[in-house]
Backbone as CSV, one residue per row, in Angstrom:
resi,resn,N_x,N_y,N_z,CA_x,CA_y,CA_z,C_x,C_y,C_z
1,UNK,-20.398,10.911,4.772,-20.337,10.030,5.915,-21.618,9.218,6.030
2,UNK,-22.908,9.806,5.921,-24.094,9.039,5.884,-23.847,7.809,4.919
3,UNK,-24.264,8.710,3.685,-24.112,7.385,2.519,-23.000,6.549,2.632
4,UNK,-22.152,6.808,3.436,-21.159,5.608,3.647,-21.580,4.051,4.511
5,UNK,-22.140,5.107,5.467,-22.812,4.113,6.549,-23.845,3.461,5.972
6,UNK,-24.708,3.939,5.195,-25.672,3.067,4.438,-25.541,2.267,3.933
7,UNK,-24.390,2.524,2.901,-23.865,1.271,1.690,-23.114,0.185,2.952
8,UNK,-22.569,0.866,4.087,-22.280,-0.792,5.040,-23.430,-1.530,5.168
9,UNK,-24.455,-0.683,5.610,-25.255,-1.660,6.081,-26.196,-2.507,5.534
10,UNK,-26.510,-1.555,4.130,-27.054,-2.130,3.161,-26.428,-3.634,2.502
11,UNK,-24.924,-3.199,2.771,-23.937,-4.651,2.826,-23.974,-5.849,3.517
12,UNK,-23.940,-4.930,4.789,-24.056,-6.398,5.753,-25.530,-6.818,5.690
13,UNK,-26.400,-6.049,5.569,-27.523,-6.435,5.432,-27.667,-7.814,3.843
14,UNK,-26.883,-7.533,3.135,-27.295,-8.920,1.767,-25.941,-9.684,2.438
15,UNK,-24.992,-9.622,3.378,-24.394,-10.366,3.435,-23.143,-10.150,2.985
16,UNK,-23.096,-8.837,2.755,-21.319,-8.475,1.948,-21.078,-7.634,2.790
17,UNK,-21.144,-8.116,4.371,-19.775,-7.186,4.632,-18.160,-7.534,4.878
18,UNK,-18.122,-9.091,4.486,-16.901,-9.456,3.834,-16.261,-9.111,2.932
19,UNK,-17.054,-8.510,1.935,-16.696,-7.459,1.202,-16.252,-6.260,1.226
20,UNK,-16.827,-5.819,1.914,-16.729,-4.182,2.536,-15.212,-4.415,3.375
21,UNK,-15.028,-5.196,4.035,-13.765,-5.702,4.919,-12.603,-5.841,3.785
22,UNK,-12.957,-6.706,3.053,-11.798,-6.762,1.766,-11.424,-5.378,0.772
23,UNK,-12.523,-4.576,0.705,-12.306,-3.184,-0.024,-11.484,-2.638,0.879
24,UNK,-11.779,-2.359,1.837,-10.718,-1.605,3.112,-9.608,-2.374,3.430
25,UNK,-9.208,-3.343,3.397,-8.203,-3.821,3.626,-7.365,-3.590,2.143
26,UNK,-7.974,-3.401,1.306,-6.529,-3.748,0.016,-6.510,-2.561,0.208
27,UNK,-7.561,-1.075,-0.020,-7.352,0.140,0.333,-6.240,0.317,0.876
28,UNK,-6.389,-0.235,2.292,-5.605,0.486,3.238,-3.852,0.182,3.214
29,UNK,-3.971,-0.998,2.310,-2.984,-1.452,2.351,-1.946,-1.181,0.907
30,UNK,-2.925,-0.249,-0.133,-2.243,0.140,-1.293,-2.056,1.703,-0.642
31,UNK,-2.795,2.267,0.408,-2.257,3.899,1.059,-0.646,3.418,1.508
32,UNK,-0.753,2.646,2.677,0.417,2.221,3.296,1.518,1.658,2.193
33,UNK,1.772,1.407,1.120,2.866,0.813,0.563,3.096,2.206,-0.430
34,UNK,1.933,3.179,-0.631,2.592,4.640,-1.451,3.092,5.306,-0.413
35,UNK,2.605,5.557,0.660,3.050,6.202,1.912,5.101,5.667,1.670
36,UNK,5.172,4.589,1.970,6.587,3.665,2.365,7.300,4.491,0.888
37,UNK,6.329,3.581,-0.151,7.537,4.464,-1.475,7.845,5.995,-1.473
38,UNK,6.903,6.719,-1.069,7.152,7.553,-1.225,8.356,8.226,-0.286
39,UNK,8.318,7.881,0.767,9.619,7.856,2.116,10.978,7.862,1.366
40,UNK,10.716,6.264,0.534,12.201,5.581,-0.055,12.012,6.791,-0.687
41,UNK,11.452,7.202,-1.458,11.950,8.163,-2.788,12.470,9.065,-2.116
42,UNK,12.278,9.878,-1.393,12.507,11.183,-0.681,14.149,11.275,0.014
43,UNK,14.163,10.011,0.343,15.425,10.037,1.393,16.423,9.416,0.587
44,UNK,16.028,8.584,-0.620,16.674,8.337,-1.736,17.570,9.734,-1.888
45,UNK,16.747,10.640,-2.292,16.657,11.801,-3.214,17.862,12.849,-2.072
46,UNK,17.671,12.446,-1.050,18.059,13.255,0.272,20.039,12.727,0.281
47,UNK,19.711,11.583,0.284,20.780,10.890,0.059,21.911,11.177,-0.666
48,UNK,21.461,11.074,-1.890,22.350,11.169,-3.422,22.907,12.511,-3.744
49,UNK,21.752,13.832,-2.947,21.981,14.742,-3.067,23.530,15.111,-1.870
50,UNK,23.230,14.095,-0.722,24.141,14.759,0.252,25.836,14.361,0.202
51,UNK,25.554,12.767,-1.015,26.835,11.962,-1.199,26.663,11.110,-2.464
52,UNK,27.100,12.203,-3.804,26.628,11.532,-4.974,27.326,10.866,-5.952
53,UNK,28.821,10.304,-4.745,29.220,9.657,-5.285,28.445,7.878,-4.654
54,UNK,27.959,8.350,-3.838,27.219,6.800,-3.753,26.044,6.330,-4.247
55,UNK,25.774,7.345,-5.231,24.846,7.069,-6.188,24.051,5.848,-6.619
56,UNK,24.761,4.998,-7.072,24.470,3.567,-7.043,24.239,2.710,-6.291
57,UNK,24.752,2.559,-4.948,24.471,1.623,-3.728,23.140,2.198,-3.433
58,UNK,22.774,3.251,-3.389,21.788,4.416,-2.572,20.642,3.847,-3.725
59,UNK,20.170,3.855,-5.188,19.659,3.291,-5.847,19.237,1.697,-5.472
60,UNK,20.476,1.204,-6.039,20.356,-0.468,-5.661,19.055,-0.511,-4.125
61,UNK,19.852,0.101,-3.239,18.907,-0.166,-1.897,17.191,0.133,-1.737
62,UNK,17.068,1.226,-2.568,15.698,1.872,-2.508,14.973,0.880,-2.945
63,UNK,15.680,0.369,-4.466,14.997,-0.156,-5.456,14.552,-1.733,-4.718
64,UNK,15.442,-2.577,-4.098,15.221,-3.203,-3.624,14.056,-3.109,-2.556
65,UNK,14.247,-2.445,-1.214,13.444,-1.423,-0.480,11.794,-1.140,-1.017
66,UNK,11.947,-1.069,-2.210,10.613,-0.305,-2.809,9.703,-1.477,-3.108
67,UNK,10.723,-3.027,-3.675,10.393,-4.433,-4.216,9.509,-4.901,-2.903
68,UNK,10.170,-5.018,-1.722,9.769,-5.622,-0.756,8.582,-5.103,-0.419
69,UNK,8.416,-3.609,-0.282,6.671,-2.905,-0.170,6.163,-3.490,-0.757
70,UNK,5.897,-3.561,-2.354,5.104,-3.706,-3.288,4.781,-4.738,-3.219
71,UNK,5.562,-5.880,-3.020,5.519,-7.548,-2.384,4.562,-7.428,-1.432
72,UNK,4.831,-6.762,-0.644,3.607,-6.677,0.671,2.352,-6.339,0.054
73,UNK,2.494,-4.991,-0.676,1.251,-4.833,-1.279,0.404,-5.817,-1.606
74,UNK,0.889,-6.384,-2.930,0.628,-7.741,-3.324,0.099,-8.604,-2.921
75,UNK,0.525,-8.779,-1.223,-0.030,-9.981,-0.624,-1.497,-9.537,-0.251
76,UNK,-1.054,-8.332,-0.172,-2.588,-7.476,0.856,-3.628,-7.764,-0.634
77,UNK,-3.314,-7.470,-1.434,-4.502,-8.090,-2.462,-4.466,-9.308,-2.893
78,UNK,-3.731,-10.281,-2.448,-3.990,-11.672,-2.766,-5.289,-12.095,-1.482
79,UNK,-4.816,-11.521,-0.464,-5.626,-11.975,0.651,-7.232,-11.079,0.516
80,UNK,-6.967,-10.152,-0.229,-8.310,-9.628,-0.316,-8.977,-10.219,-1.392
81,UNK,-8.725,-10.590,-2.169,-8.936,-11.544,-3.313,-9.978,-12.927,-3.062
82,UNK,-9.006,-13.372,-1.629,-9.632,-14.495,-1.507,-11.089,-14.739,-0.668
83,UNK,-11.908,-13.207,-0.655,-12.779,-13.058,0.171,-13.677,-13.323,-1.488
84,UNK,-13.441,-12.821,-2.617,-14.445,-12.813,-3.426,-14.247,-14.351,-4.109
């Protein structure tokens, strides 16, 4: 926790704590889109097991489902991107 606080301030101190803002933001935002996949997978899994003849729709949806996170992801590092 110390050395954390240091390397901020040592940051904001040269002027990168736009930086420090952009590390935590793609961070937080590649936790949040494994968090989501991991959901889809589970209830995927919950799913197929409970009605496996719908096997395929239940797929199709996740997979799609999983596209749109990762899209988000994506953006969260385009926008962190544009700090460097």
């Amino acid at each position: 926790m110390f050395f954390s606080l240091m390397a901020v301030q040592d940051a904001a101190a040269q002027g990168g704590i736009g930086l420090v803002g952009a590390g935590l933001a793609i961070g937080l935002t590649v936790i949040g889109a494994g968090i989501g996949i991991g959901q889809i997978g589970a209830q995927m899994a919950a799913g197929i097991a409970r009605q496996p003849e719908a096997t395929g729709s239940i797929q199709t949806a996740s997979i799609i489902l999983a596209a749109l996170i990762e899209g988000a992801a994506l953006f969260g590092l385009g926008l962190a991107f544009l700090k460097f």
